[in-house]
PASEBA-1860 file (N, C-alpha, C; in nm, 3 decimals):
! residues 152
1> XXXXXXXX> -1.461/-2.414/8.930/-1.504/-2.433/8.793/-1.381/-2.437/8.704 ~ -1.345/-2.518/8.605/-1.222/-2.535/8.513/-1.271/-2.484/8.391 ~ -1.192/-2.408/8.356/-1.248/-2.388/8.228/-1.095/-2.426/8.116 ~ -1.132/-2.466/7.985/-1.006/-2.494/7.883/-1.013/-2.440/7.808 ~ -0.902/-2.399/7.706/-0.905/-2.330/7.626/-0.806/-2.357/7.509 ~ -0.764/-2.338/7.389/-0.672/-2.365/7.294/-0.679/-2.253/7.171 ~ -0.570/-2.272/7.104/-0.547/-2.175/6.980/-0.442/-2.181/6.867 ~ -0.408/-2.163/6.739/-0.303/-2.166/6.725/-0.282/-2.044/6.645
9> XXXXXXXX> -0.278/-1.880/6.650/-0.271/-1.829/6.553/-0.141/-1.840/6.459 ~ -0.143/-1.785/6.360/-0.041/-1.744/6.262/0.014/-1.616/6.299 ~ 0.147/-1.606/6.274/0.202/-1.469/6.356/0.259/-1.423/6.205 ~ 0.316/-1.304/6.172/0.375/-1.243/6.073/0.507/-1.191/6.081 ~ 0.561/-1.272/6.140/0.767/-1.279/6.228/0.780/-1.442/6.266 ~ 0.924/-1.471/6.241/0.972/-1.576/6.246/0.998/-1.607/6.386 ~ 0.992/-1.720/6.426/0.938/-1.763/6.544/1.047/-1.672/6.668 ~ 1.181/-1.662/6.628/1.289/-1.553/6.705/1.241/-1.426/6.796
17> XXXXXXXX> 1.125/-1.367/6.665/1.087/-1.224/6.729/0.974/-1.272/6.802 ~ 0.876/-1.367/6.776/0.786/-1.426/6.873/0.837/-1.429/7.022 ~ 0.934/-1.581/6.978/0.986/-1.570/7.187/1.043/-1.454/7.187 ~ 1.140/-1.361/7.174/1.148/-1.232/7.231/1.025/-1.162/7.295 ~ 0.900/-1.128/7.196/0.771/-1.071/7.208/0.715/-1.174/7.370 ~ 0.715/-1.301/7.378/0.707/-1.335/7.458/0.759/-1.344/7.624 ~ 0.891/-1.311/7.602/0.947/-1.302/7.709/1.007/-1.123/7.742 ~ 0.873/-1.065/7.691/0.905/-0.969/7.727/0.756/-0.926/7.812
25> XXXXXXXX> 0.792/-0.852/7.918/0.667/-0.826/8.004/0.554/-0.767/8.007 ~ 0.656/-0.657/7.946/0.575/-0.539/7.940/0.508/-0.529/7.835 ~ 0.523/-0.599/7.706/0.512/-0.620/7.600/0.324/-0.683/7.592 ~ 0.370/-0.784/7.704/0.258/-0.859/7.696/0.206/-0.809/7.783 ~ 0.248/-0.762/7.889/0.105/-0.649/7.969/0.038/-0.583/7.877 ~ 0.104/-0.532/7.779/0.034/-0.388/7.681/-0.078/-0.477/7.604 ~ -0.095/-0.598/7.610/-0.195/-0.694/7.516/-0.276/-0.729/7.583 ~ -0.223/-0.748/7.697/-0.347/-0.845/7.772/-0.424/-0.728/7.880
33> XXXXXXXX> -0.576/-0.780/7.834/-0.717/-0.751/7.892/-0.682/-0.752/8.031 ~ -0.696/-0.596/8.067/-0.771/-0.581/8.190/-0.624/-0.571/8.278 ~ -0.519/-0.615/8.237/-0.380/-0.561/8.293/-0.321/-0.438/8.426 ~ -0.329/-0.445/8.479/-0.334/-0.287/8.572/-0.179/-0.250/8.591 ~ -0.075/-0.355/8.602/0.019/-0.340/8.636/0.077/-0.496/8.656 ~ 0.256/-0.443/8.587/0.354/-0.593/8.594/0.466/-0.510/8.645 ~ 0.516/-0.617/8.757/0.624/-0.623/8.833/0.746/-0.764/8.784 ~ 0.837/-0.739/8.729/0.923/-0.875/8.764/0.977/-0.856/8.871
41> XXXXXXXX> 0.945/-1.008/8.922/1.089/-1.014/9.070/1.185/-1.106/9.019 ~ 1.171/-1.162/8.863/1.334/-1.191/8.818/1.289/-1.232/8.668 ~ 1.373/-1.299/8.618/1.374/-1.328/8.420/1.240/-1.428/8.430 ~ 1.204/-1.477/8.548/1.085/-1.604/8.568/0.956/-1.576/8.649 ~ 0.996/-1.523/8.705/0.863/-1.481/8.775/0.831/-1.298/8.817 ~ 0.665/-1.324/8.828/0.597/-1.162/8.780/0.551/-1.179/8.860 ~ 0.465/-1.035/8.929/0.342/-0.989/9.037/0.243/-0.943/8.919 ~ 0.135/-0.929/8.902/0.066/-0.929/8.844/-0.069/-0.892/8.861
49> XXXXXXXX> -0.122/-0.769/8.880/-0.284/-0.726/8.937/-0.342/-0.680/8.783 ~ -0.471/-0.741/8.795/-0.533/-0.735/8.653/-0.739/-0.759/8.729 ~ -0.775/-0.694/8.653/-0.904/-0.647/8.671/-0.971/-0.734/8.557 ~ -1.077/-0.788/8.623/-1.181/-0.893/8.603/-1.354/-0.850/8.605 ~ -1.420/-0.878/8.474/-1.573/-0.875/8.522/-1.639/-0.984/8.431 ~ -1.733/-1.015/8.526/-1.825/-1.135/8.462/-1.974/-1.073/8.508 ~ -2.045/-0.967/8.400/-2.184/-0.962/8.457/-2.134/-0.847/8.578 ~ -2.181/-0.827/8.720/-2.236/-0.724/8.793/-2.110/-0.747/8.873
57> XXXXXXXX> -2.057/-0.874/8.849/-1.899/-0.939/8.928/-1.767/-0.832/8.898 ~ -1.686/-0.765/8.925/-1.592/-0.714/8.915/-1.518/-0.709/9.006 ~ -1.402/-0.797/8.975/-1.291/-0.813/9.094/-1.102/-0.749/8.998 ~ -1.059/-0.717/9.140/-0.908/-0.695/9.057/-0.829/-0.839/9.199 ~ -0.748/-0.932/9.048/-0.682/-1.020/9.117/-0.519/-0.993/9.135 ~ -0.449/-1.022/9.228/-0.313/-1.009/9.248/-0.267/-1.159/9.181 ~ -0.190/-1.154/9.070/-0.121/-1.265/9.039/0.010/-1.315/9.076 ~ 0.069/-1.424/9.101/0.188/-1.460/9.065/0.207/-1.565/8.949
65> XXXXXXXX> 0.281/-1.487/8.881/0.325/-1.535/8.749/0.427/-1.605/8.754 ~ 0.499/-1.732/8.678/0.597/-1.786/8.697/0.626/-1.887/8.515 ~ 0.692/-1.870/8.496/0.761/-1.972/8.380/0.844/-2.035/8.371 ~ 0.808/-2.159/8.356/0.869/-2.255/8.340/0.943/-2.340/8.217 ~ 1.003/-2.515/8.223/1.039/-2.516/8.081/1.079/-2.447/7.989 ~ 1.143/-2.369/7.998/1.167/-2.254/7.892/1.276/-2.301/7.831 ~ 1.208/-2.362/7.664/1.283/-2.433/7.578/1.317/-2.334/7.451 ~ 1.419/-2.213/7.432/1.424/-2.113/7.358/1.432/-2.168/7.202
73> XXXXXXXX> 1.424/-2.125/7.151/1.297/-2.038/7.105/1.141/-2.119/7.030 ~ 1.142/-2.177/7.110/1.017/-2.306/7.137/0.936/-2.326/7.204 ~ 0.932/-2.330/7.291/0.830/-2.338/7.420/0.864/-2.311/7.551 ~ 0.761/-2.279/7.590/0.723/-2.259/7.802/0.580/-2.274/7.788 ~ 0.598/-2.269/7.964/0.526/-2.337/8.021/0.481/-2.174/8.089 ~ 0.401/-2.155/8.158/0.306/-2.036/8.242/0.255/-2.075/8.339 ~ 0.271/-2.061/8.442/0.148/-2.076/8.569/0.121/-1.928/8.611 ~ -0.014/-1.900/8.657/-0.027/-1.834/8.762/-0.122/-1.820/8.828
81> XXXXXXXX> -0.129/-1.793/8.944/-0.193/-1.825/9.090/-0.254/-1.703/9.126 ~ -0.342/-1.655/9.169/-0.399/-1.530/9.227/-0.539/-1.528/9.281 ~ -0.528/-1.459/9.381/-0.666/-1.408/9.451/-0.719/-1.240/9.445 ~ -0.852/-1.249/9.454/-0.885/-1.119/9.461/-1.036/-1.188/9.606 ~ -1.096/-1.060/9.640/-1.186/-1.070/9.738/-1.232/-1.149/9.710 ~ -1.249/-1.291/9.791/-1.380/-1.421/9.740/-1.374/-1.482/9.651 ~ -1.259/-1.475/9.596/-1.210/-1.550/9.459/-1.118/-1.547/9.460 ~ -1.029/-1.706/9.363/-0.909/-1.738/9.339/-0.963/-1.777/9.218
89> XXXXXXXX> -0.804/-1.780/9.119/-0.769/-1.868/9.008/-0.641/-1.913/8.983 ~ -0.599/-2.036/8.943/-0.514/-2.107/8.900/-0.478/-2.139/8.775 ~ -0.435/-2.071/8.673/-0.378/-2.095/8.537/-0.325/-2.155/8.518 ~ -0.290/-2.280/8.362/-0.168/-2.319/8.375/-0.163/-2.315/8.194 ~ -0.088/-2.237/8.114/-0.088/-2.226/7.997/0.082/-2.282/7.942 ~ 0.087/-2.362/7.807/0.134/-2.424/7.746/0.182/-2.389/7.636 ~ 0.260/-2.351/7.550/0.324/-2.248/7.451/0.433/-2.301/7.380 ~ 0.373/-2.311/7.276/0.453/-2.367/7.166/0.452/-2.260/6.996
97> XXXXXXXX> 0.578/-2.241/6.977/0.577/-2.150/6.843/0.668/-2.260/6.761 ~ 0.605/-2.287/6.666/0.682/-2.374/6.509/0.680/-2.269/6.399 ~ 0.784/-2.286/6.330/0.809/-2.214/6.192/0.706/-2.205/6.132 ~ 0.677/-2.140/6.020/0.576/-2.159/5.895/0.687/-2.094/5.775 ~ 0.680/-2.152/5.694/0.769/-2.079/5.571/0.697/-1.960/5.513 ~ 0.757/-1.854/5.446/0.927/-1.837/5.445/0.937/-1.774/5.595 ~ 0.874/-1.706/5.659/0.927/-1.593/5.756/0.806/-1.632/5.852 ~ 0.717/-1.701/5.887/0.613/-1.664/5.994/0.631/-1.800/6.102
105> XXXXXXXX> 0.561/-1.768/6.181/0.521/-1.871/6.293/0.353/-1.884/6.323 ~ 0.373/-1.986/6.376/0.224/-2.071/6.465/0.231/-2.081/6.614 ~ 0.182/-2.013/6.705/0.212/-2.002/6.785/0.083/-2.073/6.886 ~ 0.104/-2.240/6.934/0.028/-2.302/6.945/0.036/-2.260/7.134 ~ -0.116/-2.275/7.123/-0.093/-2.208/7.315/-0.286/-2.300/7.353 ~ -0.223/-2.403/7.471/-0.346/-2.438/7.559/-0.350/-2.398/7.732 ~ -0.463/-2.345/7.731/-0.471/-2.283/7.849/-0.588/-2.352/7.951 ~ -0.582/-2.410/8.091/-0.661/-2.417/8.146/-0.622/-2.367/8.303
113> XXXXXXXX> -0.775/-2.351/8.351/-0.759/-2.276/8.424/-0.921/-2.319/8.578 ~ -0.900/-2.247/8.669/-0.944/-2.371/8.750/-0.963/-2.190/8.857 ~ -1.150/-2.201/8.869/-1.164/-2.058/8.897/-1.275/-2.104/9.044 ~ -1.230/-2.030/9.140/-1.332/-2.013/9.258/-1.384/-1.907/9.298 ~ -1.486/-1.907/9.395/-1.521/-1.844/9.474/-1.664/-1.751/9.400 ~ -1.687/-1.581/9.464/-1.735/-1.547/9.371/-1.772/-1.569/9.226 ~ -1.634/-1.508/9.197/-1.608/-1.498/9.019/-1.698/-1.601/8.971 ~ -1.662/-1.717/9.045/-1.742/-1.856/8.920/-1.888/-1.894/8.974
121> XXXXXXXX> -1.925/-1.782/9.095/-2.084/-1.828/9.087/-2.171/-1.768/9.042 ~ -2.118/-1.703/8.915/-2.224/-1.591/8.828/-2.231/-1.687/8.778 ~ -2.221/-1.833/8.712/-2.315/-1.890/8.677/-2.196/-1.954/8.525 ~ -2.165/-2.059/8.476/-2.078/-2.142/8.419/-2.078/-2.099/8.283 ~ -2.189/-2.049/8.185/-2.238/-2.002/8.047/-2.151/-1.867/8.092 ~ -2.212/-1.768/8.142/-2.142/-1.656/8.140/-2.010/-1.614/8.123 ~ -1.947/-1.697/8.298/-1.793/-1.698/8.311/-1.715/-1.775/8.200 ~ -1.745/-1.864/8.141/-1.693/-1.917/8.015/-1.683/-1.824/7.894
129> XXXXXXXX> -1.824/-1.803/7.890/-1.830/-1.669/7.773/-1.739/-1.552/7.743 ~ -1.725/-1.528/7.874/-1.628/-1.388/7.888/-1.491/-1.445/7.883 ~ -1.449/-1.532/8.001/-1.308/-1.559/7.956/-1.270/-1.614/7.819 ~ -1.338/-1.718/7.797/-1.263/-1.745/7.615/-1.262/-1.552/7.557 ~ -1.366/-1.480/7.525/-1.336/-1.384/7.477/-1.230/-1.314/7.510 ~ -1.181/-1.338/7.640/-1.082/-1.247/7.692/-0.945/-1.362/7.632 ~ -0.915/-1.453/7.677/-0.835/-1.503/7.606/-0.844/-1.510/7.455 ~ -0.905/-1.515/7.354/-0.882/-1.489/7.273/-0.876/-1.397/7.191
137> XXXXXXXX> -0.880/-1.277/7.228/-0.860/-1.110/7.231/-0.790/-1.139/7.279 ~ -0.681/-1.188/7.391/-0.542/-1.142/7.436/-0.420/-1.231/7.279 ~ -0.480/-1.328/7.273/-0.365/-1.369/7.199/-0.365/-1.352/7.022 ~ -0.512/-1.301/6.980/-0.495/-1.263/6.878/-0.501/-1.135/6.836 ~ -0.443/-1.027/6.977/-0.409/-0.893/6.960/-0.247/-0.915/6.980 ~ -0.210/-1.013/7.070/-0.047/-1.048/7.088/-0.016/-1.077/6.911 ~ -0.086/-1.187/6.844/-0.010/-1.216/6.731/-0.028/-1.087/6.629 ~ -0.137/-1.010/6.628/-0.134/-0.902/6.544/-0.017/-0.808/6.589
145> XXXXXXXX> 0.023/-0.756/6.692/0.140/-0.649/6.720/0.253/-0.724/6.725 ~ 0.280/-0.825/6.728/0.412/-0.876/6.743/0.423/-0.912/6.569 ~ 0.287/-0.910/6.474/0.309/-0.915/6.360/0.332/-0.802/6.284 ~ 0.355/-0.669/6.375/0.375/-0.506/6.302/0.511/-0.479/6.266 ~ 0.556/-0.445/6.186/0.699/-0.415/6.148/0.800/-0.331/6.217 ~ 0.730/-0.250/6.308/0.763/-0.176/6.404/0.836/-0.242/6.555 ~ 0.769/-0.379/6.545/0.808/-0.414/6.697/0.900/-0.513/6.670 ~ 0.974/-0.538/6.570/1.074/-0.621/6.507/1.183/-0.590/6.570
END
């Protein structure tokens, strides 16, 4: 099952502290839904186990994370690959931050993603339902804390 996704929030830091916020791991473990644990095995690629439910479905998947294109302080690219029992998924997310005057950014991000097994035979309404929510709770809790004055 593929599912797509897009966004562009407004961030409250100039696009600098964005890619930092971005290329930091742990940073973005602390945002993203359902997270259990991040490993780097270098500046590009992550291990990644994160816990999943759709309905009565609850799986924890092992990811590999990897980034690509990495055009500073502009864009990358994201893949990642992972299985859990009876299910796989394949991500591939797209990331773009442009200025906004005087001090903020837009941090344009399309995500699709390409889900088997279990996970996607609870049924296409559901699994859609939940992941957009989960993606969009991950990235408009990323642009709210990376917009706190604290994490500057």
């Amino acid at each position: 099952m593929r599912l797509d996704f897009a966004g562009a929030p407004e961030i409250a830091a100039p696009p600098d502290v964005v890619w930092k916020r971005l290329l930091d791991h742990e940073f973005v473990a602390s945002v993203a839904p359902g997270v259990e644990s991040v490993q780097a095995v270098d500046d590009r690629h992550f291990k990644v186990v994160s816990g999943f439910g759709v309905g009565t479905v609850k799986l924890t998947f092992q990811l590999d994370v990897e980034l690509s294109d990495v055009q500073p302080p502009r864009s990358l690219k994201m893949s990642a690959r992972g299985k859990a029992p009876g299910s796989g998924v394949d991500v591939r997310t797209t990331l773009e931050i442009e200025p906004v005057p005087p001090n903020r950014s837009r941090l344009k991000w399309q995500a699709s993603s390409e889900v088997r097994g279990t996970v996607a035979s609870v049924g296409a309404r559901l699994l859609k339902g939940t992941a957009k929510k989960l993606t969009e709770t991950f990235w408009d809790k990323f642009a709210a804390r990376v917009g706190e004055k604290d994490t500057t």
